[in-house]
C-alpha positions as CSV (number, residue, x, y, z in Angstrom):
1,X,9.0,47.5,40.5
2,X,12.2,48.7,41.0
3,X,12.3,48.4,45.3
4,X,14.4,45.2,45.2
5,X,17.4,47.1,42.9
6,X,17.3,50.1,45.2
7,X,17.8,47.9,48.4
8,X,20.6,45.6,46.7
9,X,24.1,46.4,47.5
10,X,25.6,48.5,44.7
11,X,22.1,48.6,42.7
12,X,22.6,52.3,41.8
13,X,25.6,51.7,39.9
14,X,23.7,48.9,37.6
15,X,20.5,51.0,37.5
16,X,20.1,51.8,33.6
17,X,19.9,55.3,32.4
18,X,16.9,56.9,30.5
19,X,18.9,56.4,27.2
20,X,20.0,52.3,27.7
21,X,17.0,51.2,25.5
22,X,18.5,52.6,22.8
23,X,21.0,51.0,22.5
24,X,18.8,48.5,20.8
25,X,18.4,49.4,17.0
26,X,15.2,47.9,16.6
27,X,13.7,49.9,19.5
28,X,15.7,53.3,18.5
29,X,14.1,52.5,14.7
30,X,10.7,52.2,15.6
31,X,10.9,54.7,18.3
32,X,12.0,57.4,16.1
33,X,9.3,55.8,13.4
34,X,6.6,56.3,15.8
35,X,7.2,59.8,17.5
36,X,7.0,60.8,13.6
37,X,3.4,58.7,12.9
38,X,2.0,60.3,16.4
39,X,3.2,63.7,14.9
40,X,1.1,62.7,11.9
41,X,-1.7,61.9,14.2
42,X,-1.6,64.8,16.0
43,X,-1.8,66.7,13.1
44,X,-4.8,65.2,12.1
45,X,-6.5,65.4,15.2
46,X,-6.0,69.2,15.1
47,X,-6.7,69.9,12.1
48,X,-9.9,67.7,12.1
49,X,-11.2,70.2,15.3
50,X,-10.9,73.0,13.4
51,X,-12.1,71.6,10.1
52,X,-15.5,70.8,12.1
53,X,-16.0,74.8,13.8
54,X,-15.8,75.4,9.4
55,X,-18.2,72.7,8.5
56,X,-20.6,73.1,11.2
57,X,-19.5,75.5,14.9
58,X,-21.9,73.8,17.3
59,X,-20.3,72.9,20.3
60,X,-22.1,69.5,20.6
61,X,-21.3,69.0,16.9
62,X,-17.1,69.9,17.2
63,X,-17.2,68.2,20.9
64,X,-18.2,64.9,18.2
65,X,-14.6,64.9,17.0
66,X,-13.4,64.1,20.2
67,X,-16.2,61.1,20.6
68,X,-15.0,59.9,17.0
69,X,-11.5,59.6,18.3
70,X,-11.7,58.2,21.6
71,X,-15.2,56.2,21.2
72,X,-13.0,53.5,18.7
73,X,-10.7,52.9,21.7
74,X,-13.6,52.6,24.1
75,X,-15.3,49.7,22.2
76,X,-12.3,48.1,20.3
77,X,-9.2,48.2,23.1
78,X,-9.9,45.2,25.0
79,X,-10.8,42.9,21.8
80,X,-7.4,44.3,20.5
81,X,-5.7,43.4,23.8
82,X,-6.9,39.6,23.7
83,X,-5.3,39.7,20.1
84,X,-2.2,40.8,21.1
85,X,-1.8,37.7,23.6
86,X,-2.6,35.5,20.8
87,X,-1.6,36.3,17.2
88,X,1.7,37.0,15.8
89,X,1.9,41.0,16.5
90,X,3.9,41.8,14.1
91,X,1.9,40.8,11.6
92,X,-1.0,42.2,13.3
93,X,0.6,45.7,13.5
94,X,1.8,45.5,9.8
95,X,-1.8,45.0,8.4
96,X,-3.1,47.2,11.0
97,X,-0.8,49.9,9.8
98,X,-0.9,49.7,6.0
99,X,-5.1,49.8,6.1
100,X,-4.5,52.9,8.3
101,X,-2.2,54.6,5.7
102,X,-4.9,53.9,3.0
103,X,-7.5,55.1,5.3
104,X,-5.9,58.0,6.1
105,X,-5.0,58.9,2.8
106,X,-8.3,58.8,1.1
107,X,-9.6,61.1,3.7
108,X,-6.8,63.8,3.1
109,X,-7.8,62.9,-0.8
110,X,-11.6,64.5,-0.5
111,X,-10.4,67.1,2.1
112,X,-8.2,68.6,-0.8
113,X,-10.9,68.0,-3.1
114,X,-13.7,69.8,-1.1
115,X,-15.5,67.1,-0.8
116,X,-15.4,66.6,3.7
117,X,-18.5,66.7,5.7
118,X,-19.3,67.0,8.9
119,X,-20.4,63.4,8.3
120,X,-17.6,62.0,6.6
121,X,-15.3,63.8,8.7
122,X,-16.9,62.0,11.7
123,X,-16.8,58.5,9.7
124,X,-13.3,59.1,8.7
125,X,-12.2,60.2,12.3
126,X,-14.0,56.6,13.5
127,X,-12.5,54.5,11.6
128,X,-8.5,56.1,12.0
129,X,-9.4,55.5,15.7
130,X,-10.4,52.0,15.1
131,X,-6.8,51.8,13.7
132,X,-5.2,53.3,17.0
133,X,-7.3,51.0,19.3
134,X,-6.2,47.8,17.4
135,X,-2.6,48.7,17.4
136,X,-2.5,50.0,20.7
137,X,-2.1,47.0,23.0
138,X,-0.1,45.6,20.5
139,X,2.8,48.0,20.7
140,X,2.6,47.8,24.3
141,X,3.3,44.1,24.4
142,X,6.1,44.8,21.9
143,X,8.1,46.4,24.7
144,X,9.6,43.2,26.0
145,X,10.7,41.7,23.0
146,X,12.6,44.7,22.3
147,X,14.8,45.4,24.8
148,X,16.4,43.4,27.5
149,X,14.1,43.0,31.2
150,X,17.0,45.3,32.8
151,X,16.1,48.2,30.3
152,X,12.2,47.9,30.3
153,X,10.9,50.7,32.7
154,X,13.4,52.9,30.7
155,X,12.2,51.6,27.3
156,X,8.2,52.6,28.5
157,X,9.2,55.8,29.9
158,X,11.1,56.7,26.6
159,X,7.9,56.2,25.2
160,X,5.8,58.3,27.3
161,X,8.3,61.2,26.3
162,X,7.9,60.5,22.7
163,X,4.0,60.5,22.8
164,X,3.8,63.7,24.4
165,X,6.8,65.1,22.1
166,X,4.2,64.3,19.1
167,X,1.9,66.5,21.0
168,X,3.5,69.3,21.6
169,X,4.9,69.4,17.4
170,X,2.0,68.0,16.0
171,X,-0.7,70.4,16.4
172,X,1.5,73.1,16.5
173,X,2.6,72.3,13.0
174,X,-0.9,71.6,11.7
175,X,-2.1,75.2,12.8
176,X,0.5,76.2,11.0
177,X,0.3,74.4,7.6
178,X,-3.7,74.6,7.7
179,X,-2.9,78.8,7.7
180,X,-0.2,78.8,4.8
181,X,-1.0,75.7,3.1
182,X,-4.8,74.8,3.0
183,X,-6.5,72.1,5.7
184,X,-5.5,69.5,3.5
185,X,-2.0,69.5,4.3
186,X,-2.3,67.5,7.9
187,X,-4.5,65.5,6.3
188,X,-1.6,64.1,3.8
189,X,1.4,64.5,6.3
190,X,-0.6,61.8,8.7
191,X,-1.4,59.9,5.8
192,X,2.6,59.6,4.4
193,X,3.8,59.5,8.6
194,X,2.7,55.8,8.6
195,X,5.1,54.7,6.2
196,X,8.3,54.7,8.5
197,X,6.1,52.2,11.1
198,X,5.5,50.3,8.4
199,X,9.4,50.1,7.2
200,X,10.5,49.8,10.8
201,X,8.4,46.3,11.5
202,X,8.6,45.2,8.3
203,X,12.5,45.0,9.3
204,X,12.4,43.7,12.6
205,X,12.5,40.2,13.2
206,X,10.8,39.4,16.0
207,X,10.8,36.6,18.2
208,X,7.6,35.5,19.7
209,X,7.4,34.8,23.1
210,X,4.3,31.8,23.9
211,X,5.3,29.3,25.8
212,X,4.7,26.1,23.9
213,X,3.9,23.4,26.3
214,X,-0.1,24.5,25.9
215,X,-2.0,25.5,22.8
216,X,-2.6,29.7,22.1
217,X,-5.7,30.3,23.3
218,X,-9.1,31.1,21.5
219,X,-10.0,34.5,21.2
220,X,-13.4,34.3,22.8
221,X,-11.7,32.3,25.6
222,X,-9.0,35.0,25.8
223,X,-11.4,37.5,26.3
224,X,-13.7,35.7,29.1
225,X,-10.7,35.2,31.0
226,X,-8.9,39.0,30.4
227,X,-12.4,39.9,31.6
228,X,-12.2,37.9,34.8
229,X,-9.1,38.7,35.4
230,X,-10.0,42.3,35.3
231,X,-12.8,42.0,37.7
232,X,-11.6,40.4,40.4
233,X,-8.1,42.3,40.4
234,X,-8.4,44.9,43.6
235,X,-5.4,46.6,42.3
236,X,-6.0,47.3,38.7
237,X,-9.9,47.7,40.1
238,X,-8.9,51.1,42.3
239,X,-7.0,52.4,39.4
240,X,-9.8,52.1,37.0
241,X,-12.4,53.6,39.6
242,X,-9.5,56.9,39.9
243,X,-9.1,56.9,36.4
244,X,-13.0,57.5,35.6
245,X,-13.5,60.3,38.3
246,X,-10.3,61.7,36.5
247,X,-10.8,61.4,32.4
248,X,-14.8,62.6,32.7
249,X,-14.3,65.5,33.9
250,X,-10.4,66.1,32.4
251,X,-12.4,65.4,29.2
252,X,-13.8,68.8,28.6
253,X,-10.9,71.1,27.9
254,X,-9.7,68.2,25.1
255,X,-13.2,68.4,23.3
256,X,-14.2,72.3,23.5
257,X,-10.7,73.8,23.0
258,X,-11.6,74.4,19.5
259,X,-14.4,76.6,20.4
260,X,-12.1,78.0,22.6
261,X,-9.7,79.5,20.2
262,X,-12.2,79.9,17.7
263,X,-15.6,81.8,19.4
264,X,-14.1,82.7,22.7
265,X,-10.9,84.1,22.0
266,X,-11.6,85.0,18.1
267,X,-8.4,82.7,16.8
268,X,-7.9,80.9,13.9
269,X,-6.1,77.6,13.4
270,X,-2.1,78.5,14.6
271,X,-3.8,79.6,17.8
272,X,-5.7,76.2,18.4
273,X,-2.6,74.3,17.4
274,X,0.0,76.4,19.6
275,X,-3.0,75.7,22.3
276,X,-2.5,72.1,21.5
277,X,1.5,72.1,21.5
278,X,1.8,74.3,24.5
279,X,0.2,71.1,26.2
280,X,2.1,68.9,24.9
281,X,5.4,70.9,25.5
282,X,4.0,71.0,29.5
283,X,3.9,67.6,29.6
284,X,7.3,66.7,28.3
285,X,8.6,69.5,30.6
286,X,7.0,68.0,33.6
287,X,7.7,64.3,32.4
288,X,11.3,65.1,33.4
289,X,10.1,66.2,36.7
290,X,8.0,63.2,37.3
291,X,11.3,61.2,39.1
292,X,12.0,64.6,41.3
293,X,8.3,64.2,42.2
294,X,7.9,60.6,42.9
295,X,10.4,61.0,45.6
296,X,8.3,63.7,47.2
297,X,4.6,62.6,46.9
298,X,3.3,59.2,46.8
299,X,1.2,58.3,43.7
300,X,-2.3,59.5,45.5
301,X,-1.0,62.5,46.3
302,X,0.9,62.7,42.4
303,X,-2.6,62.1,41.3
304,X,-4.4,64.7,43.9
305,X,-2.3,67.3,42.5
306,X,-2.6,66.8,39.3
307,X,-6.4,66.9,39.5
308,X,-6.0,70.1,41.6
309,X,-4.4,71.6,38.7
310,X,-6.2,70.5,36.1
311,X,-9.3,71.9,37.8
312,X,-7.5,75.3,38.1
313,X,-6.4,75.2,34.2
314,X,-10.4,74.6,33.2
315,X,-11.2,77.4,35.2
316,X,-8.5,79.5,33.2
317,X,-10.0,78.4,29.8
318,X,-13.5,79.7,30.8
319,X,-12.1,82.7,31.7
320,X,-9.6,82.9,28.6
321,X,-11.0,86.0,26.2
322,X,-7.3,86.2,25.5
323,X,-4.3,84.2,24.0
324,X,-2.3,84.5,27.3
325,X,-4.7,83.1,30.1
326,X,-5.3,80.3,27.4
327,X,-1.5,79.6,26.8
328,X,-1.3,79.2,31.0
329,X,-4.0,77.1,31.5
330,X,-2.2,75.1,28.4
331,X,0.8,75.0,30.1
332,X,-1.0,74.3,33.9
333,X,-3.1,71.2,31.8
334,X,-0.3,69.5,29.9
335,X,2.0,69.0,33.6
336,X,-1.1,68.0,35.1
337,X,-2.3,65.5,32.6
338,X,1.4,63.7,32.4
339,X,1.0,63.6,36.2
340,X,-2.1,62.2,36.6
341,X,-1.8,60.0,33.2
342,X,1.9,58.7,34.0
343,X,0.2,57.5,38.0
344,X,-2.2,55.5,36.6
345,X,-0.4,54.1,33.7
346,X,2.0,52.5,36.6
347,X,-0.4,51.7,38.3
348,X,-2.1,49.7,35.8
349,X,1.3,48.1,35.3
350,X,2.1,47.0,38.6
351,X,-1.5,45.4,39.2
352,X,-1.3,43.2,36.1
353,X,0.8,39.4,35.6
354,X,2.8,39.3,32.3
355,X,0.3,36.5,31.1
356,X,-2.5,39.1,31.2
357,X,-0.5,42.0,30.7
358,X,-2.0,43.1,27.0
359,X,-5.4,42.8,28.2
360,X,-5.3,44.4,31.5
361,X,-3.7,47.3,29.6
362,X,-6.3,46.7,27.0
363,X,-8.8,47.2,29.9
364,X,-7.4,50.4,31.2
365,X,-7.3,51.9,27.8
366,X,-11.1,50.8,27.3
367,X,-11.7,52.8,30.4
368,X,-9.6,55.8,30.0
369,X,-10.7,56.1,26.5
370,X,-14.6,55.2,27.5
371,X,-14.4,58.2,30.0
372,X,-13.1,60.6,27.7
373,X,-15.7,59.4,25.1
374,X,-18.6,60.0,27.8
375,X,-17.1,63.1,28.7
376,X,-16.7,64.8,25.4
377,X,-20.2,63.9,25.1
378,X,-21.3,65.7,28.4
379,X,-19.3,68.7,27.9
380,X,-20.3,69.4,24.5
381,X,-24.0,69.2,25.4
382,X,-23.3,71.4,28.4
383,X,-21.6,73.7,26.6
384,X,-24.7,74.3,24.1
385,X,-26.9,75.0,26.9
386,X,-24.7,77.0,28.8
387,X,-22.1,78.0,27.2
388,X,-18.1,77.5,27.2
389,X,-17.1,79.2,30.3
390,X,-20.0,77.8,32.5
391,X,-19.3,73.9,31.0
392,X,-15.1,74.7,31.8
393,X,-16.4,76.0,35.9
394,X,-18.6,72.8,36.0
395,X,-15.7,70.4,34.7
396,X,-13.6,72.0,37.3
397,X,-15.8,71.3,40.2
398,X,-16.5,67.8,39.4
399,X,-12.9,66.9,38.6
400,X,-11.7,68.8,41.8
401,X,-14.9,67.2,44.1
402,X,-13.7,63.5,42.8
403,X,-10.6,63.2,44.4
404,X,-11.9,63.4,48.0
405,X,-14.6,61.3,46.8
406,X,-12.4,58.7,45.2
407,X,-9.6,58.8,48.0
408,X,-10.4,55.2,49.6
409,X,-9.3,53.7,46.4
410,X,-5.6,53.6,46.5
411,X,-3.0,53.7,43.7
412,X,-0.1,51.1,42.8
413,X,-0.5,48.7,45.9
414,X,0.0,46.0,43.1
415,X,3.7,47.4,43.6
416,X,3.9,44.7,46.7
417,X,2.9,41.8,45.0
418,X,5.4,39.5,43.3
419,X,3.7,38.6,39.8
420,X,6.2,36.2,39.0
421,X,4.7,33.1,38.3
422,X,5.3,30.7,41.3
423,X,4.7,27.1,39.3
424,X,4.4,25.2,42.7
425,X,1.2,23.5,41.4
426,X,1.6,19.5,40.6
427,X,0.5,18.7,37.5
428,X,-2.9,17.3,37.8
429,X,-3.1,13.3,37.6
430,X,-5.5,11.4,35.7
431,X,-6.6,7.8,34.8
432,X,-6.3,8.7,31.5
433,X,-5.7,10.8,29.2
434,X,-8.0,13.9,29.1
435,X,-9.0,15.8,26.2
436,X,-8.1,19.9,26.3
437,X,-11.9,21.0,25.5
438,X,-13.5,18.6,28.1
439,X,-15.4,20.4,30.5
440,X,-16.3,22.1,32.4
441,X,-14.1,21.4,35.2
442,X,-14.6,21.6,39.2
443,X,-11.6,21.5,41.6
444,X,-12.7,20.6,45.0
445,X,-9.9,21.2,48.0
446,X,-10.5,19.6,51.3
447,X,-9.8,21.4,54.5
448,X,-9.6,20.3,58.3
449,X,-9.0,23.3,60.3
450,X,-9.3,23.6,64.1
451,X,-13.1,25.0,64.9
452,X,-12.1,28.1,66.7
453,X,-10.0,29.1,63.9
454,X,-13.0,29.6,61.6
455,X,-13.2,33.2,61.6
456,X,-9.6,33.2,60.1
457,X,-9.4,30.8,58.1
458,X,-12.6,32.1,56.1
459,X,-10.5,35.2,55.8
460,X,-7.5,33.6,54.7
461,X,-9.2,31.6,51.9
462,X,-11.8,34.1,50.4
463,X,-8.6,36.0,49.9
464,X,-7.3,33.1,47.9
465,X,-10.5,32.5,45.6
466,X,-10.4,35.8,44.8
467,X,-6.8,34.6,42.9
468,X,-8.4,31.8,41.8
469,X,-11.0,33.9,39.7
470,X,-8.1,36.2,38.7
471,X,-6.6,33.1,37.2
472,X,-9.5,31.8,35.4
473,X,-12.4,30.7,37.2
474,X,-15.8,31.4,36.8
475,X,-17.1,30.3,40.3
476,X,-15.6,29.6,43.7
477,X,-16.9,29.1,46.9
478,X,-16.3,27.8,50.5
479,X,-18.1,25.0,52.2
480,X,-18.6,23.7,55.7
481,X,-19.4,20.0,56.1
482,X,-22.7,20.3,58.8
483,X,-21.6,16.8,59.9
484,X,-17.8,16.7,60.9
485,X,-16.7,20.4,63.0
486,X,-13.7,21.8,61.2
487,X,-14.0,20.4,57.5
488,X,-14.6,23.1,54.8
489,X,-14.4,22.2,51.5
490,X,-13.3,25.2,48.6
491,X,-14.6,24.4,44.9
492,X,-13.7,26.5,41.7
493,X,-15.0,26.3,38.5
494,X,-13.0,26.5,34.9
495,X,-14.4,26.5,31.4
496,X,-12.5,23.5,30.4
497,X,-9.3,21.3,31.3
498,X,-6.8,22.8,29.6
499,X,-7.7,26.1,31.1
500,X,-7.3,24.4,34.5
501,X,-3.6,23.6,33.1
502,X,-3.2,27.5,32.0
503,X,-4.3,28.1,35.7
504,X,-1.4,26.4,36.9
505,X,1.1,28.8,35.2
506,X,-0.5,31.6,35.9
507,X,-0.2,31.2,40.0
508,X,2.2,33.8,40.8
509,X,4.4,33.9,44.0
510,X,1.7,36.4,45.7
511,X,-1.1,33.5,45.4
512,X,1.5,31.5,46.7
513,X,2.0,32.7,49.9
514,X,-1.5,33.1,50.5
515,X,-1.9,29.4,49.9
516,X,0.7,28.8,52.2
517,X,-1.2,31.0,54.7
518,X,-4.4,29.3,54.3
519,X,-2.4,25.4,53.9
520,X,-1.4,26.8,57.9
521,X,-4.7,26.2,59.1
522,X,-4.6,22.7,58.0
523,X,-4.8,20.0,60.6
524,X,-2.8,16.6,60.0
525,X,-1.7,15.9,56.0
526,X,-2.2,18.9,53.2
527,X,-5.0,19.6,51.9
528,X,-6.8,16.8,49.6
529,X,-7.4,18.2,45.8
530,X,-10.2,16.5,43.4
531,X,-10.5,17.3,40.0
532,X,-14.0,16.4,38.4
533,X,-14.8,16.8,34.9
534,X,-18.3,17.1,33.7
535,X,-19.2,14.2,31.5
């Protein structure tokens, strides 16, 4: 995203350091309000691993902990990212985070009361996560309205440090307050953590940024389209496909660690959240060697590597009968997880338009979080039939066999494409005036090409309707007129007219070119464009 500074003249000397984005208050405010409320988080995920080997050890039981957290994500992400395109966020994110605080504080309220069960502590866990997967697309699309374009890779890569900061102190901190306090203690911290989100966006004014020539879209609209969208993109499609072979298998250390430190190694609760904080400590360590890295392997090779090593760090945990080979394999899986993680995350960014941004992200989320989900799942029930260090050998083999199985799909080629909205359509010309919800609606485009150029032409223009459905439709096809040599016709489809006029913005300088490319086939005058409207 950045290739067009680096090959300017004197880019390097406007290139923004890792500390420009704050310079922004409201960005350094809720920076610093969420590192603490992810601490708080962290703390309760920990503590709610080990609270489950004390109500009930069974691996498939404890590996449920890790479905409760990341099954939410899985089934509310993408709703959450069509939201986030739509409503005020703000808002959104201030409701969302005060029914989180009361959520969270009547769990820690029957913990200290004796009153969890396995049960509750499941139902609890589901519905905190339902929180996270509502709010998380939100606070991604934030990022731009905080800080200036010039300071937005920064602002997302300050961030990724402070997530994995709250990782490395939260679940440190909650072995050690479940050991001299009682497990209640996390439970409370995570609830009260909240409050600083809350104070930060209650104080920022923020400034919405919907274009107002067309009406916000309808959520079930939003959806269909971010759906679409997602389908027929090629770039964010290979980074899904990578980051399923990935999180499946990647999956198992997260959900049977607390078996680890508990049955295998004979720990209690500081071990498990020193485990947990060794990881995170990796991966802010490594974070700062991502840059060093980038320069040296390109992001399928970033991502082979970090497979490779979680592999070996799985192997390590099956073998760990002792704090030390444990504390490696934690410090071997948290650089290895910021590798991989950090890949796709960009890679994810670079396939996805701004329109769609939220839900594309919204999509990768679903995926990511649906694989880890599955996997937890897997692993646990593996690990009760064979036990812990046969389920960590297994993991390793599959997540080590996926990448040469996976290598065809390749990472950030969206990096090539300009996104930026072209707006070289006409505006479409009626009799009359047209009502917004009429439709459906069928574009038809004439073509006369030269015969022998068939071949490439067809090329040429099923490239371009695979744009088309990224920008809305619901059908295309190409047409050859049996009568006249040389005439094709295309057709799309579109829900309704005013999502026809949404398609117009949403042609980026990418399609453009390729409809230039196909337009070069033409014979004589442009290309003649219908639009019909069903009646």
């Amino acid at each position: 995203m950045i290739s067009e500074q680096q090959s300017a003249p004197g880019a390097a000397q406007h290139r923004p350091s890792a500390w420009s984005p704050f310079r922004h208050a409201t960005f350094a405010m809720l920076w610093i309000a969420t590192v603490v409320s992810n601490i708080g988080s962290w703390m309760h995920s920990a503590a709610s691993g080990w609270l489950m080997t004390v109500l009930n050890p069974s691996p498939l039981v404890v590996s449920l902990v890790q479905v409760a957290t990341t099954l939410p994500i899985f089934l509310f992400a993408f709703p959450a990212g069509a939201l986030a395109d739509i409503v005020d966020r703000r808002t959104f994110l201030l409701v969302a985070q005060i029914l989180m605080t009361a959520v969270a504080a009547v769990f820690a309220a029957m913990v200290w009361l004796d009153a969890a069960t396995p049960f509750n502590l499941l139902l609890f866990t589901f519905l905190i996560g339902i929180g996270s997967a509502m709010t998380a697309p939100a606070f991604q699309a934030i990022v731009p309205q905080l800080v200036p374009k010039q300071d937005l890779n920064a602002a997302v890569a300050a961030n990724s440090v402070g997530i994995n900061i709250s990782r490395a102190i939260g679940p440190a901190l909650a072995g050690i307050l479940v050991a001299a306090i009682g497990t209640s203690a996390p439970f409370w911290i995570n609830a009260l953590s909240n409050l600083g989100v809350i104070a930060a966006l209650f104080l920022w004014q923020s400034r919405q940024t919907h274009a107002a020539q067309l009406p916000v879209e309808r959520f079930s609209g939003a959806i269909r389209v971010g759906v679409r969208h997602a389908w027929n993109n090629p770039h964010l499609r290979s980074t899904l496909i990578r980051a399923c072979a990935f999180f499946v298998f990647a999956s198992a250390y997260w959900a049977l660690l607390p078996l680890v430190a508990r049955q295998q190694i004979q720990g209690g609760p500081a071990l498990y959240g020193y485990l947990l904080g060794t990881i995170g400590a990796s991966a802010v360590a490594a974070s700062l060697a991502l840059p060093w890295l980038k320069t040296r392997l390109d992001p399928d090779r970033l991502v082979a590597a970090g497979a490779f090593g979680t592999a070996l760090a799985m192997v390590l945990y099956g073998l760990a009968w002792h704090p030390v080979p444990a504390f490696l394999a934690s410090i071997l899986a948290g650089a290895s997880w910021i590798a991989v993680l950090a890949s796709l995350n960009v890679s994810a960014q670079v396939a996805l338009p701004d329109w769609v941004r939220a839900r594309g992200l919204a999509v990768f989320v679903t995926v990511f979080f649906g694989a880890l989900t599955l996997g937890s799942m897997i692993w646990g029930q593996v690990a009760s039939l064979v036990g812990l260090p046969a389920a960590h050998i297994l993991a390793a083999i599959g997540v080590a066999a996926a990448v040469p199985l996976t290598w065809r799909w390749k990472l950030q080629t969206g990096a090539a494409a300009d996104m930026t909205p072209s707006m070289h359509w006409p505006a479409p010309i009626g009799a009359g005036e047209i009502e917004q919800d009429r439709g459906p609606v069928l574009v038809a485009v004439s073509y006369q090409i030269r015969p022998e150029e068939k071949a490439a032409f067809l090329d040429a223009v099923t490239k371009l309707g695979s744009a088309r459905r990224r920008d809305g439709a619901f059908h295309w096809g190409i047409y050859e007129d049996v009568s006249q040599p040389g005439r094709f016709v295309e057709t799309f489809s579109l829900d309704s007219w005013i999502d026809h006029l949404r398609q117009h913005g949403r042609v980026t300088n990418s399609d453009r070119a390729q409809q230039e490319l196909v337009n070069r086939f033409q014979v004589g005058e442009r290309p003649q464009v219908t639009h019909l409207v069903a009646s």
